[in-house]
DSSP file (Angstrom, degrees, kcal/mol; ACC not computed):
  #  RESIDUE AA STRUCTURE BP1 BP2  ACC     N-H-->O    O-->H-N    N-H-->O    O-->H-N    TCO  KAPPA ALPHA  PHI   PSI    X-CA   Y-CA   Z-CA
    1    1 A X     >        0   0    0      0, 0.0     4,-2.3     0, 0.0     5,-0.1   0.000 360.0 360.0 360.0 -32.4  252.3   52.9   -2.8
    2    2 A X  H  >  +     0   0    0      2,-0.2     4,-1.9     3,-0.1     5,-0.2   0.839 360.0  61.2 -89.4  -1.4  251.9   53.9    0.8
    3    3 A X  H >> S+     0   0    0      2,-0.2     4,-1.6     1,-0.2     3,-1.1   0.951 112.9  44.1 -56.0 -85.7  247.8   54.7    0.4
    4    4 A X  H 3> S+     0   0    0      1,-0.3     4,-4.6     2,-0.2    -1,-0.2   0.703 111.6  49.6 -26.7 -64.9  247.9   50.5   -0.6
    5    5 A X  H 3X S+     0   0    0     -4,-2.3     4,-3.3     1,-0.2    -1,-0.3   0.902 115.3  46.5 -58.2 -30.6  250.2   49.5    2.4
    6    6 A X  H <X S+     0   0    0     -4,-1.9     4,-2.2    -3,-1.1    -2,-0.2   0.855 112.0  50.1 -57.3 -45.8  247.7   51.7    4.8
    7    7 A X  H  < S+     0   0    0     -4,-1.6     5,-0.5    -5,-0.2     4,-0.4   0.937 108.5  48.5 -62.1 -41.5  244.8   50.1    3.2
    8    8 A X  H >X S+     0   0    0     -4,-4.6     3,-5.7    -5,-0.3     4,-4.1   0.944 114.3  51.3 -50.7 -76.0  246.3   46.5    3.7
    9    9 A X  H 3X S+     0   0    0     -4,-3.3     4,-1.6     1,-0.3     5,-0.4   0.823 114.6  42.3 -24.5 -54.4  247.0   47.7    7.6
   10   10 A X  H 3< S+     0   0    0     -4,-2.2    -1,-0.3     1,-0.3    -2,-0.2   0.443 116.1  45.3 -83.7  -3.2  243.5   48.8    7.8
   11   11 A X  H <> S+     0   0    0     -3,-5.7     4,-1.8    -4,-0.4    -1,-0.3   0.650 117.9  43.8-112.1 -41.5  242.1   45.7    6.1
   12   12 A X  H  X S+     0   0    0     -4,-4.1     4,-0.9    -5,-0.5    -2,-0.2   0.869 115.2  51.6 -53.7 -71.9  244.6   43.1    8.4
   13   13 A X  H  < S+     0   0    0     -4,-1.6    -1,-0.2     2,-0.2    -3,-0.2   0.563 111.0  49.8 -51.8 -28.3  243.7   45.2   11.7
   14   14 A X  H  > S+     0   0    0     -5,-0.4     4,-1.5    -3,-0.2    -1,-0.2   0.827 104.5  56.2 -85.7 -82.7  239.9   44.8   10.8
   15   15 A X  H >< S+     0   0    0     -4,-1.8     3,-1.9     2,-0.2    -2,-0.2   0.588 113.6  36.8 -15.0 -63.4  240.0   41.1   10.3
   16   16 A X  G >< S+     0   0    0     -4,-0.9     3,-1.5     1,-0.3    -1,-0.1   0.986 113.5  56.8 -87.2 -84.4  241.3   40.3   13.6
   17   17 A X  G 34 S+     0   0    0      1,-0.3    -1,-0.3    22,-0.1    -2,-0.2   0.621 108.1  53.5  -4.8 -32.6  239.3   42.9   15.1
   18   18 A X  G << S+     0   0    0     -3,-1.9     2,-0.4    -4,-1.5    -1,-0.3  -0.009  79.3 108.9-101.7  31.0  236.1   41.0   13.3
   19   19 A X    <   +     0   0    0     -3,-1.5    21,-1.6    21,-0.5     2,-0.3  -0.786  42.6 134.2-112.7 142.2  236.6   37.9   14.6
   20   20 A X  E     +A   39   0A   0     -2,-0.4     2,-0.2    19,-0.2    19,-0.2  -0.979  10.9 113.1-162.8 174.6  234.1   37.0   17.2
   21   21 A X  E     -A   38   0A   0     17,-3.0    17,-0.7    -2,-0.3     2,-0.4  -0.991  47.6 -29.1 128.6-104.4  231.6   34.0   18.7
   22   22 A X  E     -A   37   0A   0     -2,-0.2     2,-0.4    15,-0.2    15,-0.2  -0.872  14.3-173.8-141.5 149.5  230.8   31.8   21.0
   23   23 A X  E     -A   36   0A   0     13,-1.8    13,-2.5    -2,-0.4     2,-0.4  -0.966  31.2-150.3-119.6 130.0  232.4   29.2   24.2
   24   24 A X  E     -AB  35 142A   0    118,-2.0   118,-5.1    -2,-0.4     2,-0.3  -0.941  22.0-178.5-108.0 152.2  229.1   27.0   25.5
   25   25 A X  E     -AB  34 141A   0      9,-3.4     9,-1.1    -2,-0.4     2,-0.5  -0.900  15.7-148.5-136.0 161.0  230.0   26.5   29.0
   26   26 A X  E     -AB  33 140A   0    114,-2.6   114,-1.9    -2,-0.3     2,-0.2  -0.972  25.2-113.8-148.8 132.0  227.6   24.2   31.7
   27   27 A X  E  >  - B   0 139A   0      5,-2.5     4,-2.2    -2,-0.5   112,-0.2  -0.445  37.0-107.3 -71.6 128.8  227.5   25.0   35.4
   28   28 A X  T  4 S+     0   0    0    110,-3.0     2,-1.4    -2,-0.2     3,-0.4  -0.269  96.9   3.1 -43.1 151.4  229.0   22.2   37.6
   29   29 A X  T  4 S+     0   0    0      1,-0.2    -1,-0.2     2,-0.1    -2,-0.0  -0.085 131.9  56.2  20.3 -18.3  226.5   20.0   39.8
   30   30 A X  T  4 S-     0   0    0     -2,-1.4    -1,-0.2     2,-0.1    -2,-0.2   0.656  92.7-144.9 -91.1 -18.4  223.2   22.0   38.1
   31   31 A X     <  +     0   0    0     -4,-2.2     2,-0.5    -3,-0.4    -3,-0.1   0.862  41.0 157.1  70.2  18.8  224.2   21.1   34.6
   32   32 A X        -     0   0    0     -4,-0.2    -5,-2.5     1,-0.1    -1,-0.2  -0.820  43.8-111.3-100.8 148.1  222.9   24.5   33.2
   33   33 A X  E     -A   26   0A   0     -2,-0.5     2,-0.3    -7,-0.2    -7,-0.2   0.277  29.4-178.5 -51.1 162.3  224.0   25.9   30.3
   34   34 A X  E     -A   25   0A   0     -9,-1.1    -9,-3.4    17,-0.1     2,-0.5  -0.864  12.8-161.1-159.8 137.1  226.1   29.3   30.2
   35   35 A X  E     -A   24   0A   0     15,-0.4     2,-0.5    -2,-0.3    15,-0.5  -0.990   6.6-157.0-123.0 127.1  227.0   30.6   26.7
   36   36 A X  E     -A   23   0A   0    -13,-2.5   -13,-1.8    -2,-0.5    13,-0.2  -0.896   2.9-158.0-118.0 118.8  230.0   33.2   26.2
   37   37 A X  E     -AC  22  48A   0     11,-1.8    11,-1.4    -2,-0.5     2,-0.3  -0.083  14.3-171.9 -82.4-158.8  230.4   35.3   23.6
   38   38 A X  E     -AC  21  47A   0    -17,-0.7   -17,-3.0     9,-0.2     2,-0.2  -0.839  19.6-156.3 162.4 143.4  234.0   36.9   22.7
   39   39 A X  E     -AC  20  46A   0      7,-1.1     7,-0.9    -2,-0.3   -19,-0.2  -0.947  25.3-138.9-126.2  76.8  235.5   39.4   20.5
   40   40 A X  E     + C   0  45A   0    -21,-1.6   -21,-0.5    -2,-0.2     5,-0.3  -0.321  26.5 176.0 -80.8 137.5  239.0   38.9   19.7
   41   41 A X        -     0   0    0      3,-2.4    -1,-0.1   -23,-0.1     4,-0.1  -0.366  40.7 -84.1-118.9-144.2  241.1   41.5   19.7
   42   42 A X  S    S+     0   0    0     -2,-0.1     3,-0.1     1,-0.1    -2,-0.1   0.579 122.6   3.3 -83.7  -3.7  245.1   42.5   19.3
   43   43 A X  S    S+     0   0    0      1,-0.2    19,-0.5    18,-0.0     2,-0.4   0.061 136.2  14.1-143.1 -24.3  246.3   42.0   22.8
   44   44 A X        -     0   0    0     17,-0.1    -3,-2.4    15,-0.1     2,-0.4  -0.965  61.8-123.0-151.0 155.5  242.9   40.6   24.4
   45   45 A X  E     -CD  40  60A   0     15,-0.8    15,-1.4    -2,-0.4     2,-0.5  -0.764  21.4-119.9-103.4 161.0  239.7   39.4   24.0
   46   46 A X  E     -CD  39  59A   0     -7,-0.9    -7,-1.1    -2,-0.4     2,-0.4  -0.901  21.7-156.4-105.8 135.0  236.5   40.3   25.1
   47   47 A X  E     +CD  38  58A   0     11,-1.3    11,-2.1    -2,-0.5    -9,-0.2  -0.842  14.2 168.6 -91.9 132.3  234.3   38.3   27.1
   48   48 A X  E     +CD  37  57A   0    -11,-1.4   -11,-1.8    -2,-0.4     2,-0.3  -0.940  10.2 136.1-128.2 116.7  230.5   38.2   27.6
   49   49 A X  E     - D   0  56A   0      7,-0.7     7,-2.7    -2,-0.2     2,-0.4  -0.943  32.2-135.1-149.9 179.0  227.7   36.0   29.2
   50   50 A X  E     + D   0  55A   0    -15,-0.5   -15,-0.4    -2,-0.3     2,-0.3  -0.936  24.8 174.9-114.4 128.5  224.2   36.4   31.6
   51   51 A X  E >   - D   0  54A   0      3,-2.2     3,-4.1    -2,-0.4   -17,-0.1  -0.945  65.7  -1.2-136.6 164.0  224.0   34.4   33.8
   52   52 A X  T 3  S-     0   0    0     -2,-0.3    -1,-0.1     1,-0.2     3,-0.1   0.980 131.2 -62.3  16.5  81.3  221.1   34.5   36.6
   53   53 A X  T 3  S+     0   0    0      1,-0.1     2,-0.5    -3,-0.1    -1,-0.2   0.495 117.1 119.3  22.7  10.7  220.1   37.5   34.5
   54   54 A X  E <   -D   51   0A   0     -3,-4.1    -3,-2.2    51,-0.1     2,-0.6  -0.737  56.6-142.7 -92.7 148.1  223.4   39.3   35.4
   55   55 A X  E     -D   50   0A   0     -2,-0.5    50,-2.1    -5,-0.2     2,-0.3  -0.850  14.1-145.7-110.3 148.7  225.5   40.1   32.3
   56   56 A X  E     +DE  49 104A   0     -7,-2.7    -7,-0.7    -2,-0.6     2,-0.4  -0.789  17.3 176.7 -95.6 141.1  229.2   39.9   32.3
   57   57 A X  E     +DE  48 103A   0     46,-3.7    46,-1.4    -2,-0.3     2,-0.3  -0.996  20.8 112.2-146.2 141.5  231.9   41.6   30.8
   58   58 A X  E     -DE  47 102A   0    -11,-2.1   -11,-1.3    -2,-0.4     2,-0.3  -0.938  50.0 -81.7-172.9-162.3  235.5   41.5   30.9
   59   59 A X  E     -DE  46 101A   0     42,-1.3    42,-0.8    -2,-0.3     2,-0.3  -0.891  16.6-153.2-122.4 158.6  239.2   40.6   29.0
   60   60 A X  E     -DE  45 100A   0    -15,-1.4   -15,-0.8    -2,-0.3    40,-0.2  -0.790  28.8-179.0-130.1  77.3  241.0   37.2   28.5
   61   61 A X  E     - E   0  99A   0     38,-0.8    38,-1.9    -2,-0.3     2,-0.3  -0.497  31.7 -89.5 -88.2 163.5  244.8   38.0   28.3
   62   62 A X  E >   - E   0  98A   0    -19,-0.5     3,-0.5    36,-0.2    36,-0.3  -0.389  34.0-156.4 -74.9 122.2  248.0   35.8   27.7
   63   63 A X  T 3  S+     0   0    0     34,-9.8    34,-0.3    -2,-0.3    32,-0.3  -0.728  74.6   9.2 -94.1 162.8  249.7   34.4   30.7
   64   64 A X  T 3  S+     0   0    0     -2,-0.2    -1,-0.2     1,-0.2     2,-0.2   0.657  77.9 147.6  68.7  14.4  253.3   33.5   30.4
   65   65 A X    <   -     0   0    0     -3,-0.5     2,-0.3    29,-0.1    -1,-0.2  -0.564  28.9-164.3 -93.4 153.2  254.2   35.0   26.8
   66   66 A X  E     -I   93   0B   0     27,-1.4    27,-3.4    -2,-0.2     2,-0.4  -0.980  15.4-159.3-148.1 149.5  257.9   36.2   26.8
   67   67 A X  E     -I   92   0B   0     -2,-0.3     2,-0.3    25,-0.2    25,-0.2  -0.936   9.6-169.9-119.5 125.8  260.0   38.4   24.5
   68   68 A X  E     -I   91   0B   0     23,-5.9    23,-1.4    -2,-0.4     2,-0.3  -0.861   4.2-177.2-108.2 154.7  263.7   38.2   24.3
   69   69 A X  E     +I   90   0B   0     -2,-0.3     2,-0.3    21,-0.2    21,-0.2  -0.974   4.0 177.5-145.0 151.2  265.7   40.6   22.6
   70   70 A X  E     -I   89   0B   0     19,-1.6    19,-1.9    -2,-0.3     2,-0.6  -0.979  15.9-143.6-144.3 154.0  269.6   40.3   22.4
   71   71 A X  E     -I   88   0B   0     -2,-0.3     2,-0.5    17,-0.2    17,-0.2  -0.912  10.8-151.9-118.7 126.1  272.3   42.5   20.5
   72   72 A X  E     -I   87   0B   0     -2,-0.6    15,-1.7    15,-0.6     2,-0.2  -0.920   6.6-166.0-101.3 136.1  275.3   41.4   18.8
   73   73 A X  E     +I   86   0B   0     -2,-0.5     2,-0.2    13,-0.2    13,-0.2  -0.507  11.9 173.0-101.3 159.2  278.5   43.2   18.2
   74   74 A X  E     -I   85   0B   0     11,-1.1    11,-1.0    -2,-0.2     2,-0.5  -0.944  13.1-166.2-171.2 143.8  281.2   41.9   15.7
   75   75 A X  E     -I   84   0B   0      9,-0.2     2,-0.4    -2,-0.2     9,-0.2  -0.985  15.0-171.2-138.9 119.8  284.5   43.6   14.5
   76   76 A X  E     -I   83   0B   0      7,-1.9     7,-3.2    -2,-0.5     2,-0.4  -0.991   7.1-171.9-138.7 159.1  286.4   42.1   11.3
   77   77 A X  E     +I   82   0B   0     -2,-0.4     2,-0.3     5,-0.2     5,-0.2  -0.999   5.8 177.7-150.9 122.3  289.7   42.8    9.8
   78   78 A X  E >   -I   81   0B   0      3,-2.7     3,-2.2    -2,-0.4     2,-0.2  -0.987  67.1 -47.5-145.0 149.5  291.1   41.6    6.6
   79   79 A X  T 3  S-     0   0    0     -2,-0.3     0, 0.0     1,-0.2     0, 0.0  -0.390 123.6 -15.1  49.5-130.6  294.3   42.7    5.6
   80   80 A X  T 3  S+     0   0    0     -2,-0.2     2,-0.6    -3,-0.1    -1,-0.2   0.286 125.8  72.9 -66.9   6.9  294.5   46.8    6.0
   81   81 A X  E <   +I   78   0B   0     -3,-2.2    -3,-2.7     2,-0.0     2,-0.3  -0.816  57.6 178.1-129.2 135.7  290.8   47.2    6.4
   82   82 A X  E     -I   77   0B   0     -2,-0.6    -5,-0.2    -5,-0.2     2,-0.2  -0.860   8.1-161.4-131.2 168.6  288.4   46.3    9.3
   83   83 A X  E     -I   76   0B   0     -7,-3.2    -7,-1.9    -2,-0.3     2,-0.2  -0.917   5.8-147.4-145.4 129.2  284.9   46.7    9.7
   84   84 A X  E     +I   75   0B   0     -2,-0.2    -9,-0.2    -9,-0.2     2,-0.2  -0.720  17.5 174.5-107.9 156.5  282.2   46.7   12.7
   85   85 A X  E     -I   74   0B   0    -11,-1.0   -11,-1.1    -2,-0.2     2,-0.3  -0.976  16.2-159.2-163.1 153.2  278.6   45.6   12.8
   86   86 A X  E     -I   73   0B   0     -2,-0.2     2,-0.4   -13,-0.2   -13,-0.2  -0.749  10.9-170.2-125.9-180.0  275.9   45.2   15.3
   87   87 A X  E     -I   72   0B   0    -15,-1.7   -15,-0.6    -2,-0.3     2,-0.2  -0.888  13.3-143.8-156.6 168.8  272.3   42.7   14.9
   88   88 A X  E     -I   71   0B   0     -2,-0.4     2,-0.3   -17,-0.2   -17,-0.2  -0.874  12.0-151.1-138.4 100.9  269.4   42.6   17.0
   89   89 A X  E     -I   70   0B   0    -19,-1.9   -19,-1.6    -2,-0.2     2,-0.3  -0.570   5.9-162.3 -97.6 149.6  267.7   39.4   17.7
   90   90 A X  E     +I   69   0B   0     -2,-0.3     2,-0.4   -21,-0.2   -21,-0.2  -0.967  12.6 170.4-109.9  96.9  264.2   39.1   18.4
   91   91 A X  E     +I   68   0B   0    -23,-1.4   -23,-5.9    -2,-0.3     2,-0.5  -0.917   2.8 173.0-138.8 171.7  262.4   36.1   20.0
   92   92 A X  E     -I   67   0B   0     -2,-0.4     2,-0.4   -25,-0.2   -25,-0.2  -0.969   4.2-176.7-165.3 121.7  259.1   35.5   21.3
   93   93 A X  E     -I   66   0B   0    -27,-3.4   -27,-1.4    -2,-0.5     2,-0.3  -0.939   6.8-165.6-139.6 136.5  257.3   32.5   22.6
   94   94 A X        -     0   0    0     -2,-0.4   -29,-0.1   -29,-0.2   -30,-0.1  -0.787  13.7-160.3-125.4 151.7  253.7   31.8   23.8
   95   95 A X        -     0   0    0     -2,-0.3    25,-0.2   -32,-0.3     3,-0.1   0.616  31.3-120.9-104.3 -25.6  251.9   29.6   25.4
   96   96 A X        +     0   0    0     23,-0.7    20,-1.9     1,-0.2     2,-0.9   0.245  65.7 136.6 105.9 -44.0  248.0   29.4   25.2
   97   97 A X  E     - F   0 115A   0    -34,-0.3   -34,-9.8    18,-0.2     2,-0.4  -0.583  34.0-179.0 -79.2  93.1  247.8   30.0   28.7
   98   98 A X  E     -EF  62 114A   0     16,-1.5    16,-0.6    -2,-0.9     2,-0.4  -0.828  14.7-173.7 -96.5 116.6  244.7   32.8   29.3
   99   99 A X  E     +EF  61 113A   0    -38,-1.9   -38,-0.8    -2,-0.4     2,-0.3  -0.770   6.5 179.3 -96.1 161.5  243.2   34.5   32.3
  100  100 A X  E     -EF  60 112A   0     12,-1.7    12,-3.3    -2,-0.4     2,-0.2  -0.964  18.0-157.2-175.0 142.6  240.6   36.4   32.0
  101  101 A X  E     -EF  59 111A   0    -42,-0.8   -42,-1.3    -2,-0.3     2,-0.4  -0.900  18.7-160.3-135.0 126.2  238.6   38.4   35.0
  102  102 A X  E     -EF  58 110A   0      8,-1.6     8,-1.4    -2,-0.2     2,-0.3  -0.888   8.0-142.5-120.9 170.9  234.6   39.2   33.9
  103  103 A X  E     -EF  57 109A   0    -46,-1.4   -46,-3.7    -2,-0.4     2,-0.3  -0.945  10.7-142.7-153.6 125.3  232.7   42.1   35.8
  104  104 A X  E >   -E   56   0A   0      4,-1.1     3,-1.4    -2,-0.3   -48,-0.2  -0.734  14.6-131.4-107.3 152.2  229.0   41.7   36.6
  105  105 A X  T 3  S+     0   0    0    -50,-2.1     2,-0.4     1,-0.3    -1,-0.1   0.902 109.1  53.3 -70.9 -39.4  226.5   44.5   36.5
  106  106 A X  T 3  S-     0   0    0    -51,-0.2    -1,-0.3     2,-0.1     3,-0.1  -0.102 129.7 -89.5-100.6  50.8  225.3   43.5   39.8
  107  107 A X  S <  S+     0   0    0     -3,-1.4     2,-0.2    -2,-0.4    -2,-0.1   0.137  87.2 129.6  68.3  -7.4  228.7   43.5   41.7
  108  108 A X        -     0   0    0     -5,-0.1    -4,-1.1    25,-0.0    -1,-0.2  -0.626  41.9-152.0 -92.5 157.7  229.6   39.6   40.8
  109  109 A X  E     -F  103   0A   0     -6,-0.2    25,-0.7    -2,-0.2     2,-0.5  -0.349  10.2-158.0-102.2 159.1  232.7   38.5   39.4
  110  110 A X  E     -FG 102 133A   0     -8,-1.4    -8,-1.6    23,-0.2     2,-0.7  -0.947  11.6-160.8-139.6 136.0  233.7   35.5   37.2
  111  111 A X  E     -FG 101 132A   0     21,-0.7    21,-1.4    -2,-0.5     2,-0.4  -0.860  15.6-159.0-113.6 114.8  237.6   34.2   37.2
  112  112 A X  E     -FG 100 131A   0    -12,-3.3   -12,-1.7    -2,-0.7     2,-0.3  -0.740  23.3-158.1-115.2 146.9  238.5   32.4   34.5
  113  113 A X  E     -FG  99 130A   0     17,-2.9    17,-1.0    -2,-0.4   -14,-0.2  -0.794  27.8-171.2 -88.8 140.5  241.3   29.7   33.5
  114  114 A X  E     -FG  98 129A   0    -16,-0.6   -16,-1.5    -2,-0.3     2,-0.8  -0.558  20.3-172.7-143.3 105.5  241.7   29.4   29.7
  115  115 A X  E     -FG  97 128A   0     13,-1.8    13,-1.0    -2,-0.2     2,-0.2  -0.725  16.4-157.0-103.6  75.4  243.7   27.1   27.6
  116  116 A X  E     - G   0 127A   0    -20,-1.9    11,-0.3    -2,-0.8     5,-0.2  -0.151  17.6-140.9 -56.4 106.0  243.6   28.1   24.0
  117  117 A X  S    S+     0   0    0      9,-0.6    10,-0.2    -2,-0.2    -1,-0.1   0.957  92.7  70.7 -50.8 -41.7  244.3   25.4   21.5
  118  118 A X  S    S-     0   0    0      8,-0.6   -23,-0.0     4,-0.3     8,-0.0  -0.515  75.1-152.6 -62.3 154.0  246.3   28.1   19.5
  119  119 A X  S    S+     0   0    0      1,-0.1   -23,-0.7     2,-0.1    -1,-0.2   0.372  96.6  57.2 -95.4   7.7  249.4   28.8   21.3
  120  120 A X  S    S-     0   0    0    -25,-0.2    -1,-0.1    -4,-0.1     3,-0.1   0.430 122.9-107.7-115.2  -4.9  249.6   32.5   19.8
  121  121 A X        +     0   0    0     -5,-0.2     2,-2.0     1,-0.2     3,-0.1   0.879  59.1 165.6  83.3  31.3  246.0   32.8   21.4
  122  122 A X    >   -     0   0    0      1,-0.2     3,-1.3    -6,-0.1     4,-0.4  -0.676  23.8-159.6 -94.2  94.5  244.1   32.7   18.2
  123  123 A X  T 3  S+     0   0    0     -2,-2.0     3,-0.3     1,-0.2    -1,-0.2   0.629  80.0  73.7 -57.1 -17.9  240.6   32.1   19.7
  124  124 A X  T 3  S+     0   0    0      1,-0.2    -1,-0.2    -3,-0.1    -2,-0.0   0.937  88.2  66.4 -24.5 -71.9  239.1   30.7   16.4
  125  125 A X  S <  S-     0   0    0     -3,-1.3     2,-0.4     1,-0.2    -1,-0.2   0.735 104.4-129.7 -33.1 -53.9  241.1   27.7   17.1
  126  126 A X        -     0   0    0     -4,-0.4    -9,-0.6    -3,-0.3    -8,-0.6  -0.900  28.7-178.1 119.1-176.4  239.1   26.6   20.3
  127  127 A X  E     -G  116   0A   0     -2,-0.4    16,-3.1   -11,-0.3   -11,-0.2  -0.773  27.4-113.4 141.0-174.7  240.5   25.5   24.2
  128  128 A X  E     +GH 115 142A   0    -13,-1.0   -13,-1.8    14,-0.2     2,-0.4  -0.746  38.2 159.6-132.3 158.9  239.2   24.6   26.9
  129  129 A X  E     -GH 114 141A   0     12,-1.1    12,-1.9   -15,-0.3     2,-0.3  -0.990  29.6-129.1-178.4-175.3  239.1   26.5   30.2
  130  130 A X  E     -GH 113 140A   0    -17,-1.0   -17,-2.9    -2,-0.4     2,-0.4  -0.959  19.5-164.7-150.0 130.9  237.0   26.7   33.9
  131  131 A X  E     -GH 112 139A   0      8,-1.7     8,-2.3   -19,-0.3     2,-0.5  -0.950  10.0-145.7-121.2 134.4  235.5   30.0   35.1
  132  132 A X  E     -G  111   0A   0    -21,-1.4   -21,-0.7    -2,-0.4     6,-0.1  -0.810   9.1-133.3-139.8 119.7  234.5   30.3   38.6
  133  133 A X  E >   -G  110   0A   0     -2,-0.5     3,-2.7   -23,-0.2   -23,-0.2   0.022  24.0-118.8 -88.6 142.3  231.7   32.3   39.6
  134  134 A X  T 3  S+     0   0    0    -25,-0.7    -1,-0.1     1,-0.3   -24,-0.1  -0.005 115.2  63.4-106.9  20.0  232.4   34.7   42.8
  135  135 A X  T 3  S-     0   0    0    -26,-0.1    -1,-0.3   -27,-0.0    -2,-0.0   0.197 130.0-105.7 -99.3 -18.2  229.2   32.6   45.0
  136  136 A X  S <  S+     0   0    0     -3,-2.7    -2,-0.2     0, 0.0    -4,-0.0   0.660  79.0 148.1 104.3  -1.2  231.9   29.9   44.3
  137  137 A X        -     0   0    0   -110,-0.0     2,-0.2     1,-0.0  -110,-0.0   0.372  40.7-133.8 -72.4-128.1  229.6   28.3   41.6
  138  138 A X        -     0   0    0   -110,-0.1  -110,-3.0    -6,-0.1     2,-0.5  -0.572  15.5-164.0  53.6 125.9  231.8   26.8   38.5
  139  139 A X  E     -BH  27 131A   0     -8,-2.3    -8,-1.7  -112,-0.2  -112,-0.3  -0.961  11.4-156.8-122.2 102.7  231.3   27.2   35.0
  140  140 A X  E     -BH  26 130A   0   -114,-1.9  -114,-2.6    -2,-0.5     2,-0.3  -0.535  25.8-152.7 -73.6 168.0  233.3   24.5   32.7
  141  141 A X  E     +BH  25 129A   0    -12,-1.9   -12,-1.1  -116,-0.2     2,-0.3  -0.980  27.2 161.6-138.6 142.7  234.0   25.5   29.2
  142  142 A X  E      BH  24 128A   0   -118,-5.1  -118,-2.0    -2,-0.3   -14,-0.2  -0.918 360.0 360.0-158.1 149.1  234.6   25.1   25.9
  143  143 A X              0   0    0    -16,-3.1   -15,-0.1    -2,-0.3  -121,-0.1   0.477 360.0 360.0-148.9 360.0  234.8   26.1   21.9
């Protein structure tokens, strides 16, 4: 039985791991095209695009996710006999809200805004976002 659950693991952890394709984006006042691919992974994606024959590479992570965790104690007595018990809550909320920093082979930068129609940051889904190109150019986007 655990050879199965390990294959399942290995099968989930591939899936998400194969998920990939494309944002078209168009540069602000020239109107030319900028296509980014992306590579979703378990904590980030990967980003990619050329533009004026430099390629870019970088990560898109979640801004604003929080994890709570809280512990409860409890003590009961009935009749001669009592008992104590503890819990552990878990909560967790996300937003959607992605930055993401790309690195150009010929020292330029791109900074990007990214507003993921999943809130759990499942890039399948789609968003919307703005990247802005380190001459100060502007890239809108979308997928």
């Amino acid at each position: 039985m655990k050879v199965a659950g390990n294959i399942f693991l290995i099968g989930a952890v591939s899936l998400v791991m194969a998920c990939s394709g494309t944002m078209q984006g168009v540069m602000r006042g020239s109107g030319e095209p900028v296509e980014f691919s992306y590579e979703q992974g378990m904590d980030s994606d990967t980003l990619r695009t050329v533009i004026d024959g430099e390629a870019f590479e970088g990560k898109s992570v979640m801004r604003g996710a929080r994890t709570t965790v809280g512990t409860g104690f409890g003590t009961a007595w009935s009749g001669g006999a009592s008992a104590f018990g503890t819990t552990t809550i878990v909560g967790s909320s996300s937003t959607g809200d992605f930055v993401a920093v790309l690195l150009g082979s010929r020292g330029s930068s791109l900074s990007c805004q990214l507003q993921y129609a999943d809130s759990s940051g499942f890039t399948t889904s789609g968003g919307v976002g703005v990247c802005q190109h380190s001459d100060g150019r502007v890239i809108d986007v979308v997928w």
